[in-house]
N, C-alpha and C positions, 0 to 999 in steps of 0.2 A: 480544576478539571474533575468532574465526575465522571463516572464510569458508570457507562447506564446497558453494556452488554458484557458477557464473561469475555475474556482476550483467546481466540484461539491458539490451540498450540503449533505448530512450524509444522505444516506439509511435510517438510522434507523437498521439496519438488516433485511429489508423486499424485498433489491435485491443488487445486485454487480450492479457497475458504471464502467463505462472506464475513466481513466485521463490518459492521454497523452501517451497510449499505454500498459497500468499497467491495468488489472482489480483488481477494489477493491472493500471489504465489508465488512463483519462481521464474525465471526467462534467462536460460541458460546463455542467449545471445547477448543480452545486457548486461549477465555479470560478465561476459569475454572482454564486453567493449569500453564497457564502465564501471566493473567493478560492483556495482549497485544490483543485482542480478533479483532482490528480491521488489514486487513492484505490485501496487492496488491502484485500480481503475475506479472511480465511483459508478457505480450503477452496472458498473460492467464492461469487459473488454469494447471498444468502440475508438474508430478516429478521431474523434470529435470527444473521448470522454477525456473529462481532468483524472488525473493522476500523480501519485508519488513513488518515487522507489529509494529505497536504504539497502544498504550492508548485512544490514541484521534485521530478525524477525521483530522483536524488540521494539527497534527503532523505527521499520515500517508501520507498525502499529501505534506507536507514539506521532508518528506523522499523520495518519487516520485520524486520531483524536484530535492534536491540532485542527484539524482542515475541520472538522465536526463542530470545534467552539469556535471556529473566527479566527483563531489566532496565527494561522499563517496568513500576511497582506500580500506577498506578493506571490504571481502563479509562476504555478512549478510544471502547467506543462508548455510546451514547445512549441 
């Protein structure tokens, strides 16, 4: 994996960040329901858009890079 943009650091929940074409940030109804509260849209919050969400900030952003080189096969949204 290379790293072709710096990793932002955790919102907090107080705005959405862009990494590498993904807006991400916080969904305090998500982490109620699932746990996974933090969550990146590609291209941007949309119905229709794919997305990932994790636990941790970390982890949401390592799932970014995934989806970025190929290497998740199967989809993760709904």
């Amino acid at each position: 994996m290379v790293d072709n943009e710096a990793k932002p650091p955790d919102p907090n929940g107080e705005a959405v960040v862009w990494y590498r074409g993904w807006e991400a940030g916080y969904e305090w109804q998500r982490e109620y329901y699932t746990g996974e509260g933090l969550t990146a849209y590609r291209g941007g919050c949309d119905l229709e858009a794919r997305y990932v969400s994790a636990a941790t900030w970390s982890g949401l952003l390592a799932l970014v890079d995934d989806e970025m080189e190929g290497e998740v096969t199967e989809p993760v949204t709904k």
